[in-house]
C-alpha positions as CSV (number, residue, x, y, z in Angstrom):
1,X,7.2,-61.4,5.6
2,X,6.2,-60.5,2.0
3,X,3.2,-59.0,3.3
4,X,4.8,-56.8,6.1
5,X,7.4,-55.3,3.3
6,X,4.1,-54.7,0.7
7,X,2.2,-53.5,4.0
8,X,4.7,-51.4,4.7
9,X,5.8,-50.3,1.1
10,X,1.8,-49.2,0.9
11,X,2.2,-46.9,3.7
12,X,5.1,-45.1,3.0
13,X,3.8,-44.3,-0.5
14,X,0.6,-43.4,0.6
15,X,2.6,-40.9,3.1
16,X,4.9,-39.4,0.7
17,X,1.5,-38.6,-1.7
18,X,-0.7,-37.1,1.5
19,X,2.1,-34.9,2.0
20,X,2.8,-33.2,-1.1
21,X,2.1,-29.4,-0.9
22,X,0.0,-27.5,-3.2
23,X,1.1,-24.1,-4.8
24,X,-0.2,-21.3,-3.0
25,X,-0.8,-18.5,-5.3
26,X,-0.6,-14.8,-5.0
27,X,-2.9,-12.0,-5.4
28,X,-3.5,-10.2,-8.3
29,X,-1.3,-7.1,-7.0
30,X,0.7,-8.8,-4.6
31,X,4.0,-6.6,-5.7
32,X,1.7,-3.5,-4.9
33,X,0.4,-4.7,-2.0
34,X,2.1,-3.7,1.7
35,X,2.6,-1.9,4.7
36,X,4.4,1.9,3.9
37,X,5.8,4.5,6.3
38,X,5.3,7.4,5.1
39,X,5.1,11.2,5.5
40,X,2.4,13.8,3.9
41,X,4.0,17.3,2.9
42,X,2.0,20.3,1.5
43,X,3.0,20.8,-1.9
44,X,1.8,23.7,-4.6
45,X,0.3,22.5,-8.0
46,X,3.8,21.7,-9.4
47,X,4.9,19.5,-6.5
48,X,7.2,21.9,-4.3
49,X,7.3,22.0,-1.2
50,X,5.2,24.6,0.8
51,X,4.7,23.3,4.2
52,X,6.8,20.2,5.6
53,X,4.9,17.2,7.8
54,X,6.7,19.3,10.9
55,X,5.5,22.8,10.0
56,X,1.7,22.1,9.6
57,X,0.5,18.5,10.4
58,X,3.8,17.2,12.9
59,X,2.8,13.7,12.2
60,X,5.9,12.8,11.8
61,X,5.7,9.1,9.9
62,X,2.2,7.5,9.6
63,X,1.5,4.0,8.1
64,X,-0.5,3.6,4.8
65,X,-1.4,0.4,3.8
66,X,-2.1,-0.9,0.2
67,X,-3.9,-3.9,-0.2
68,X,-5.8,-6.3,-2.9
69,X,-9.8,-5.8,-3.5
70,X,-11.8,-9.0,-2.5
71,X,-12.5,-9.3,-6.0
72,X,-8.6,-9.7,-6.6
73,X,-8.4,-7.7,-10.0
74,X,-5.2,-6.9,-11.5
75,X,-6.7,-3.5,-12.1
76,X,-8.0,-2.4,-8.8
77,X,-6.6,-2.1,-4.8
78,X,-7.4,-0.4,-2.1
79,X,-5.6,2.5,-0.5
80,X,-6.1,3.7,3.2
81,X,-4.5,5.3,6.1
82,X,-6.2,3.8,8.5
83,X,-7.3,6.8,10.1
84,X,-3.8,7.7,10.8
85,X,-4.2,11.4,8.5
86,X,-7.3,12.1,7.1
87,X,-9.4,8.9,7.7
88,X,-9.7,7.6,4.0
89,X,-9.6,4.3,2.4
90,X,-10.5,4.2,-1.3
91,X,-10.2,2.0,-4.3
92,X,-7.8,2.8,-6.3
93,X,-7.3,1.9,-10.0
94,X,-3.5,0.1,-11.1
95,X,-1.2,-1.2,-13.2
96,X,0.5,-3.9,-11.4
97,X,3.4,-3.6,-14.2
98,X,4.3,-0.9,-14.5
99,X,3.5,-0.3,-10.3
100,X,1.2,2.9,-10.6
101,X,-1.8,3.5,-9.2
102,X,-4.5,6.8,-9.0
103,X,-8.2,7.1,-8.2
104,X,-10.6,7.3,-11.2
105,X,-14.0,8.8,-10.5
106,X,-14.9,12.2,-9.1
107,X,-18.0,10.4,-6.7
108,X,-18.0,10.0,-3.4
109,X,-15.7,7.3,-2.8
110,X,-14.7,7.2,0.7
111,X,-15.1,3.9,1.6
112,X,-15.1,3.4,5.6
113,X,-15.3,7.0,6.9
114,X,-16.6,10.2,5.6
115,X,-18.7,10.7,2.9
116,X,-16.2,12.7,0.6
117,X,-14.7,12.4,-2.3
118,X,-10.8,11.8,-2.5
119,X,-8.5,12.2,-5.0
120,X,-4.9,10.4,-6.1
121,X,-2.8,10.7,-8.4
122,X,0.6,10.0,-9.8
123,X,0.7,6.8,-7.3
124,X,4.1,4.7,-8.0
125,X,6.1,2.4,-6.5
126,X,9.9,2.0,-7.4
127,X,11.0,-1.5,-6.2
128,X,14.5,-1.2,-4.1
129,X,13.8,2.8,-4.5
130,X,13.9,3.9,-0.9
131,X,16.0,3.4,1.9
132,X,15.5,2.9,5.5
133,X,16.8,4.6,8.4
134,X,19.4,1.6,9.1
135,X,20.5,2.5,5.3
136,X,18.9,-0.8,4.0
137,X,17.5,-0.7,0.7
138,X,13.6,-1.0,0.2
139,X,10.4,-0.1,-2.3
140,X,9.5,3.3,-2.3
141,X,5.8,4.8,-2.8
142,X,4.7,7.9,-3.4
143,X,1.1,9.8,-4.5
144,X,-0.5,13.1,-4.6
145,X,-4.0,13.1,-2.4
146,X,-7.1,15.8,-1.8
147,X,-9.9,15.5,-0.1
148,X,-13.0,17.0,-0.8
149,X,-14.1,18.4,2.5
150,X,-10.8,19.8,3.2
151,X,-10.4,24.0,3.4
152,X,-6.5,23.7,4.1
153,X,-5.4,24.3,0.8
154,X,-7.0,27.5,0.0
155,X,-6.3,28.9,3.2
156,X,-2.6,28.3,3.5
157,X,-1.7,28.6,-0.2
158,X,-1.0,25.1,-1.3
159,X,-2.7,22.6,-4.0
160,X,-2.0,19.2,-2.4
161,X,-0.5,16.7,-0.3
162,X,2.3,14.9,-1.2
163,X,2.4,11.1,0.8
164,X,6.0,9.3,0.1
165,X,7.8,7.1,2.0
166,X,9.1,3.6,2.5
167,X,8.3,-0.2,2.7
168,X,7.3,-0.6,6.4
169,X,10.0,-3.0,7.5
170,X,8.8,-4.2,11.1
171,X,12.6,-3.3,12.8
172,X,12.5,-0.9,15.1
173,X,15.4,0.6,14.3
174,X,14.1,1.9,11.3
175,X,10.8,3.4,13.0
């Protein structure tokens, strides 16, 4: 009987120690990192508004997504719209504490589609900053963005686009 109870007593310890979980860790700019709906506004140099999403694009709301390089640097993430706007993704520089984030060469840095150069700046994102459509509370993002090859600027009269918008939450009443 001794044996059963050690036999048993074995067992059970060695299942309570196989099934300990390990810490998964995060990513080096997991707060930055997400899914945004957002709209892009044409602005003048100072950030007004000259042409809303409905008067020259009529997008309406377009995802963005911001993500973590492969190299997973606290300093570094990738921004892209996925096609949705102007068909850029570029790596961004960041500062994953104070949430702010711009693009830091004048090359060609287009990563998956056209060879052009784009541009971003004043990138931040306010945690609990927005809110959604259902009146929830949610992080908020917002950059300025040009693009090389693009001729809209001069010929309607503004300076940039202005992208801002919300944590995408997945409901559908907020899309």
């Amino acid at each position: 009987m001794k044996k059963v109870l050690y036999l048993a007593a074995l067992l059970f310890s060695v299942a309570l120690t196989s099934c300990e979980k390990e810490e998964v860790g995060g990513t080096a700019t997991q707060d930055m990192a997400g899914d945004w709906y957002v709209t892009v506004d044409a602005v003048d140099a100072n950030g007004d508004l000259v042409y809303s999403d409905e008067e020259f694009f009529g997008l309406g709301r377009i995802h963005v997504l911001t993500a973590n390089t492969a190299a997973n640097k606290a300093g570094e993430m990738i921004l892209t719209d996925q096609g949705a706007f102007w068909g850029f993704s570029v790596k961004v520089s960041c500062d994953p504490q104070n949430l702010t984030f711009k693009t830091t060469t004048t090359e060609v840095n287009n990563l998956d589609f056209d060879e052009i150069n784009v541009s971003v700046t004043d990138g931040k994102i306010v945690k609990n900053g927005g809110v959604q459509n259902n009146g929830s509370v949610s992080d908020y993002i917002e950059f300025y963005i040009n693009f090389s090859d693009d001729s809209y600027p001069e010929k309607y009269g503004f300076a940039k686009y202005h992208v801002y918008g919300v944590r995408y939450s997945g409901l559908v009443e907020n899309d």
